[in-house]
N, C-alpha and C positions, 0 to 999 in steps of 0.2 A: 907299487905295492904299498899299503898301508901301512904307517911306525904305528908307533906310540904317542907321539906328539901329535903327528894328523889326525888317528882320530879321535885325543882329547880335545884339538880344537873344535875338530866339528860337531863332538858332542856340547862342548859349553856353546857355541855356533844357534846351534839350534834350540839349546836349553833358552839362549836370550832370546828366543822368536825371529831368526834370520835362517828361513826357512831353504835356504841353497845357499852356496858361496857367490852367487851371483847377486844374491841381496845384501847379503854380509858387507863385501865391495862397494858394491854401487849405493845403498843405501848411506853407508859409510864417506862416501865424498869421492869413491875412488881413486884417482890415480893419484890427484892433489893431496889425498891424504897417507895414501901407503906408500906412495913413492915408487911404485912399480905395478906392470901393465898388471891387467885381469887376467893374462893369460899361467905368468908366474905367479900370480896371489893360488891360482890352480892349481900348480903343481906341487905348490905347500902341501894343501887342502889332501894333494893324492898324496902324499907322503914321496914324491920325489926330489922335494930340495927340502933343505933344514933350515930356515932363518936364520942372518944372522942376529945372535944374543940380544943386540943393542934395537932389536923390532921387538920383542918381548915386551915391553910395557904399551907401545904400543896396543899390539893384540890387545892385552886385558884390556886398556883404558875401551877398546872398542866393542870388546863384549861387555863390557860396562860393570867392571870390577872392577878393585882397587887391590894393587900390590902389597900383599899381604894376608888376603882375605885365604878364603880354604881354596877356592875354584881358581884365583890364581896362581897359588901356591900347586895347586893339580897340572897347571899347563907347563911353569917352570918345572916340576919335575918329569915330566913327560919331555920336555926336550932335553934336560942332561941325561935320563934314562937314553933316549934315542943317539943322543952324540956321542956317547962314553961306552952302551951296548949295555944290555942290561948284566951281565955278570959282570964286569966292572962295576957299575955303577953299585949292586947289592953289598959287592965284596970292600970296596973304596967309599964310596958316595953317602952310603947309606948313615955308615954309622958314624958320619960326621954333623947327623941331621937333628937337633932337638927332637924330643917326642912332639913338641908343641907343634914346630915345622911342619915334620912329618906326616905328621896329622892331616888327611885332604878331608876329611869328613865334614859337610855344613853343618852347622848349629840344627837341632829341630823348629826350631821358630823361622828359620832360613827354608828350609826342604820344605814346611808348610805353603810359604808365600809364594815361593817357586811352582808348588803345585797349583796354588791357587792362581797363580796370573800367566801359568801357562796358556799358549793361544791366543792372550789378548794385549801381549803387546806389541805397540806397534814402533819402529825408531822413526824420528824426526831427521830429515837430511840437513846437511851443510844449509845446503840452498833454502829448503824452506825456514830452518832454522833464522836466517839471516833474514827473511820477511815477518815472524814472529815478534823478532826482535827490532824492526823499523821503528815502533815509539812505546811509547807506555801506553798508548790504547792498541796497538795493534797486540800485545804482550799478552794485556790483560782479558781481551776480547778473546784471546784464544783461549786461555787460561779460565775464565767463567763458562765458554760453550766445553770445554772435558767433560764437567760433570754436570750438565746441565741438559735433564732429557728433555725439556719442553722447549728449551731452545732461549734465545734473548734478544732481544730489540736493541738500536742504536741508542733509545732512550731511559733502556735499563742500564748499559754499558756506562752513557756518560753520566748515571746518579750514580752505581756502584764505585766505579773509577774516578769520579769528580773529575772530566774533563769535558770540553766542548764541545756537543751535539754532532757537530761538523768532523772536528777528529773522530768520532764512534763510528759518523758514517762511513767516513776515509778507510778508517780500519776493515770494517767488516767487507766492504765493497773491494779492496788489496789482499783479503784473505781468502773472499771465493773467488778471484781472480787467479788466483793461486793456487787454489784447487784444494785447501786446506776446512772450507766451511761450506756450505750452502744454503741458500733461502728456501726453506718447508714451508712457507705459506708469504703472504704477503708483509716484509719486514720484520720478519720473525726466522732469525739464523740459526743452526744449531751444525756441531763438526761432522764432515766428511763423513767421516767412520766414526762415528760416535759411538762410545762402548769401549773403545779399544784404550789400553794406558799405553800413554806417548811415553816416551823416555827420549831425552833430549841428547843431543851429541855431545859427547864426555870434552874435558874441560881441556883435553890437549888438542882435542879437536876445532874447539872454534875458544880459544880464550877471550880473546875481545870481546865477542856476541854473550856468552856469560858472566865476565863482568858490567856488560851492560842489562843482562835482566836482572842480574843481581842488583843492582842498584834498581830497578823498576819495584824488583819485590820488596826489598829496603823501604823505600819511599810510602809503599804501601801499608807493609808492616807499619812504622810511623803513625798513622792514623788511626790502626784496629787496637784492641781492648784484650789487654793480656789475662787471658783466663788461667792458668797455672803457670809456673814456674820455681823453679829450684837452682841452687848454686853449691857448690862444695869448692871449699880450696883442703886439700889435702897431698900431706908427703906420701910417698909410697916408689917401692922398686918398678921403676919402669916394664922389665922386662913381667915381671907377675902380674901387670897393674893393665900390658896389655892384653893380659887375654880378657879382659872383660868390655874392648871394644867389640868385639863382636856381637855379644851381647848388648851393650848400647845402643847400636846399628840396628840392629834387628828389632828392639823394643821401639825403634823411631818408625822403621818400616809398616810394622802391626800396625798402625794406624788406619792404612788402608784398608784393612778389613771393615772400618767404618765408612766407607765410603756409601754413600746415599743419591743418588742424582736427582731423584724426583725432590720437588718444590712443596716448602708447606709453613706455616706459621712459625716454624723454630727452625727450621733449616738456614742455614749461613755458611760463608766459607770458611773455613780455619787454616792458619798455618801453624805445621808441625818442625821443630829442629829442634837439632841438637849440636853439639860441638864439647871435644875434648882438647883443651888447651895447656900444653907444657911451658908454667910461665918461666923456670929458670934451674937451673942442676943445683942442688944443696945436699 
């Protein structure tokens, strides 16, 4: 029978585009990554076992939230509602809970984007992830054919990426091998499933293979031509100071609504971030 926590997972499950618990899984890395067969990742999903606590971060990192946000905050309290029973939990649980806590509700700017990119995304597994990530032109090859609806040559790859003819070719030819690209015409690649926003396996999932695109994108940045920027150092109460991460996040996300694929005289890649850094308690 269905709790409360089963089917808040399967509603955030499906909110990220993991259209069965058998994509969710396997898409995810499976056993290597959850630590237990497909059959019990199931019987989560039916609301006959409870997880224990210490797979909770987990989950979120894999529905591709971060602890703290609103939708994680939804799952953690769907399983103490589920563990404790919900009149405990309302009578005990509840009013132990900040408003702020409390609160599962997304940001509007959040509910927007989630509408918007519902259905087209897609996750990147363990495995392909780790061929992505074989050099900085395989990275980058993959990374130009996203948004790129005309598709790209080995000899656009290696002037964009400034690397060697032969690695651009290495790459593209390692990626339709992989079933991640294919050739539309003669030497001319464009992705698999082109259209769809990849979302890459969250950072407890492959940390090594993200600190190595992170340094790919690094490297990169390095080169490109900083069109805006801003900096604040400012005191302020942490606990107040974070509710406006959310807001932050969100205003980084909107970007995407610019997205563009088609090719034209002003079109170029841009990168977008952001970061909140606490340099020290005073």
């Amino acid at each position: 029978m269905p709790t409360e926590f089963s089917e808040t997972l399967a509603r955030l499950r499906k909110a990220a585009d993991f259209p069965s618990a058998y994509a969710f899984y396997h898409d995810n890395g499976g056993k290597d990554i959850f630590r237990l067969s497909y059959r019990k990742y199931q019987l989560i999903e039916k609301g006959r076992n409870l997880p224990r606590p210490e797979r909770l971060p987990l989950l979120i990192s894999l529905l591709r939230h971060s602890p703290g946000n609103s939708e994680a905050n939804s799952l953690v309290l769907s399983w103490l509602r589920t563990y404790v029973g919900s009149e405990v939990f309302d009578s005990l649980v509840a009013p132990l809970l900040s408003p702020h806590l409390h609160s599962v509700k997304p940001t509007p700017t959040r509910e927007v984007m989630s509408r918007a990119l519902r259905g087209k995304r897609t996750s990147t597994t363990p495995k392909q992830y780790a061929l992505i990530a074989k050099s900085f032109a395989h990275y980058w090859a993959h990374t130009i054919l996203t948004d790129a609806a005309e598709g790209c040559t080995a000899e656009e790859l290696a002037r964009c990426a400034k690397v060697p003819l032969a690695q651009a070719r290495k790459a593209f030819k390692d990626l339709c091998k992989g079933g991640l690209i294919q050739e539309i015409r003669k030497g001319v690649f464009r992705l698999a499933d082109f259209g769809k926003v990849h979302v890459s396996p969250p950072l407890s999932v492959a940390p090594a293979l993200r600190k190595k695109t992170a340094g790919y994108v690094k490297r990169m940045a390095e080169r490109g031509q900083i069109c805006a920027g801003r900096r604040l150092i400012i005191h302020a109460d942490e606990a107040e100071f974070g509710q406006f991460y959310s807001f932050f996040l969100d205003s980084i996300r909107s970007a995407q609504a610019y997205i563009d694929p088609e090719k034209s005289s002003r079109s170029a890649y841009f990168m977008v971030e952001g970061r909140i850094v606490k340099l020290f308690p005073f």
